[in-house]
C-alpha positions in Angstrom: -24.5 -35.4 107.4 -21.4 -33.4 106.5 -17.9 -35.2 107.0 -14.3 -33.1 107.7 -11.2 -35.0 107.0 -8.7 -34.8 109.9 -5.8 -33.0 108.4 -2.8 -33.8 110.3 -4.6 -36.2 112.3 -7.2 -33.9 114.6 -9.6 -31.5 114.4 -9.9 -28.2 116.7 -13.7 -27.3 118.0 -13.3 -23.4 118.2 -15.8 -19.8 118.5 -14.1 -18.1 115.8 -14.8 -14.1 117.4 -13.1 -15.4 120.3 -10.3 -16.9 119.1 -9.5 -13.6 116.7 -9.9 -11.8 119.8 -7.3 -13.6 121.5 -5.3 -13.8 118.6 -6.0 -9.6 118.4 -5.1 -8.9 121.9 -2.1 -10.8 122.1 -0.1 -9.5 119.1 -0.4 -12.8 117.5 -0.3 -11.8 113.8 0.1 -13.9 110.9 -2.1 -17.1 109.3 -0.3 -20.0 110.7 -1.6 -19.9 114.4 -0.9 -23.6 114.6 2.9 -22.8 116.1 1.1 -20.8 118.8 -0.8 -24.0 119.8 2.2 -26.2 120.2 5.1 -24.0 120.7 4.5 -21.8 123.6 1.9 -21.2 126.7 -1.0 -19.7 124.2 -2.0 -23.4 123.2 -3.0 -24.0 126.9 -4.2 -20.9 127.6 -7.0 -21.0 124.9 -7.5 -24.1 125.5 -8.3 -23.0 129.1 -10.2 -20.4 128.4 -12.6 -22.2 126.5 -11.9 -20.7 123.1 -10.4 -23.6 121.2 -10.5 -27.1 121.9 -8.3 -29.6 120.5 -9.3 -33.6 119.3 -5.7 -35.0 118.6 -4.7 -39.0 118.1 -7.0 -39.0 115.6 -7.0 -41.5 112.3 -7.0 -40.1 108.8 -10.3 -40.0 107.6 -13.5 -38.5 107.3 -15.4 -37.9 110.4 -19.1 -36.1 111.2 -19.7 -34.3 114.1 -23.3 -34.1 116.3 -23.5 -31.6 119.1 -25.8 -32.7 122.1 -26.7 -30.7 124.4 -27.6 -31.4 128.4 -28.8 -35.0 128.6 -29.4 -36.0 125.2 -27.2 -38.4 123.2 -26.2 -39.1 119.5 -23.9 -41.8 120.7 -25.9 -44.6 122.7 -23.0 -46.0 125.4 -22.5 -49.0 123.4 -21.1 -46.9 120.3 -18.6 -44.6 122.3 -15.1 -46.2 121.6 -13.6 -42.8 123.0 -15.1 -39.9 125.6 -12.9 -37.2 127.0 -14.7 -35.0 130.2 -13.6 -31.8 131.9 -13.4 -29.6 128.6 -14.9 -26.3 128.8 -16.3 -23.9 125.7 -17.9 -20.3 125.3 -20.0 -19.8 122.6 -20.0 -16.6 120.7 -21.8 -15.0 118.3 -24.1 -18.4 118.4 -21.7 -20.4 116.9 -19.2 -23.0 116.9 -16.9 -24.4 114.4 -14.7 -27.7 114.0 -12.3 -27.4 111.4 -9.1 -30.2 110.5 -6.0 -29.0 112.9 -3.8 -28.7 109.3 -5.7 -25.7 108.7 -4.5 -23.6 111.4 -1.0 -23.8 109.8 -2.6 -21.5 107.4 -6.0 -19.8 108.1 -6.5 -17.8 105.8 -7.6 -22.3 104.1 -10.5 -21.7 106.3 -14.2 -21.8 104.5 -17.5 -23.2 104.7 -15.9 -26.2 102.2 -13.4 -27.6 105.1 -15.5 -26.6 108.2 -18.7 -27.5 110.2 -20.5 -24.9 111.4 -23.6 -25.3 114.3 -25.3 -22.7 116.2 -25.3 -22.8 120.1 -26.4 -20.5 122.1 -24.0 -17.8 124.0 -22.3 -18.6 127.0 -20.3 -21.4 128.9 -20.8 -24.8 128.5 -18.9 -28.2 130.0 -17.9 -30.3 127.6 -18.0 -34.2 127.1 -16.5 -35.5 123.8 -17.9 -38.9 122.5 -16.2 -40.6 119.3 -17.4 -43.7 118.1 -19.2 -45.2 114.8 -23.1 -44.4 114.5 -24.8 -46.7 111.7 -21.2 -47.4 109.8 -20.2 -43.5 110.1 -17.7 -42.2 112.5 -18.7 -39.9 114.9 -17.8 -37.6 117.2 -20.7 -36.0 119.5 -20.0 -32.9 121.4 -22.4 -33.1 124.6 -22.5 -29.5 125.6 -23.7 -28.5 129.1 -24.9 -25.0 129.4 -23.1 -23.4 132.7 -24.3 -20.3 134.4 -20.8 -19.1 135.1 -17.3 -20.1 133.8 -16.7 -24.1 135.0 -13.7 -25.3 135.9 -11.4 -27.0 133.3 -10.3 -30.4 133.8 -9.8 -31.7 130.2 -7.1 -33.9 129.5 -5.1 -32.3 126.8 -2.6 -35.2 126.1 -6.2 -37.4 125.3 -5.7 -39.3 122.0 -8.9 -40.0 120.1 -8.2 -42.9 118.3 -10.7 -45.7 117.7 -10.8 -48.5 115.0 
């Protein structure tokens, strides 16, 4: 299973068209989109809108990631150290990437090295993230719930996922 390192201590689950989109229609040029996340009202907003979804708090290392979809789990309860509810994603193009957070100071850094890419289906989905360790690995599992129209976000942005 591939690993990510958390650069700067989180990772960011995004759809990539969507966020260029954004990023297009809002004049925000330039490769460090990072300042956009934490110094003015576009961090919320595509957070919000289901576009990019930040995992903050987190300890330096190397983490995998699982995506789950509906009922199924990768985490059984007694391995979830951490779970965040009310987040909200649209898929695009049948994909969605997690990437470190660092990279969005620059991304132009983005590749298939640094990333981990899975295919979902298009459309909205309610999101449940579960960290914890799985057979000496940490974990995080992305529990997508397919929506037939845009859910209502409820995430807790100020969550910290840190877990020993």
């Amino acid at each position: 299973m591939k690993k990510i390192f958390s650069e700067l201590k989180g990772f960011v689950v995004f759809s990539p068209q969507l966020l260029a989109k954004y990023l297009e229609e809002n004049h925000l040029e330039g490769n460090n989109i990072l300042k956009y996340f934490v110094e003015n009202e576009h961090g919320d907003e595509i957070t919000k809108s289901g576009i990019a979804i930040p995992i903050i708090g987190v300890e330096e290392d190397d983490y995998a990631f699982r995506i789950s979809v509906n009922e199924e789990k990768i985490l059984n309860d007694n391995e979830v150290e951490v779970e965040s509810k009310g987040w909200i994603f649209q898929s695009a193009n049948n994909e969605v990437k997690i990437v470190g957070i660092g990279y969005l100071k620059d991304i132009a850094s983005i590749n298939d090295e640094n990333t981990i890419t899975f295919s979902l289906e298009n459309g909205w989905y309610s999101l449940k993230i579960r960290g914890g360790n799985k057979n000496g690995e940490r974990l995080f599992e992305l529990n997508m719930q397919k929506q037939d129209m845009h859910p209502v976000f409820s995430g807790d942005v100020t969550t910290e996922y840190y877990y020993g």
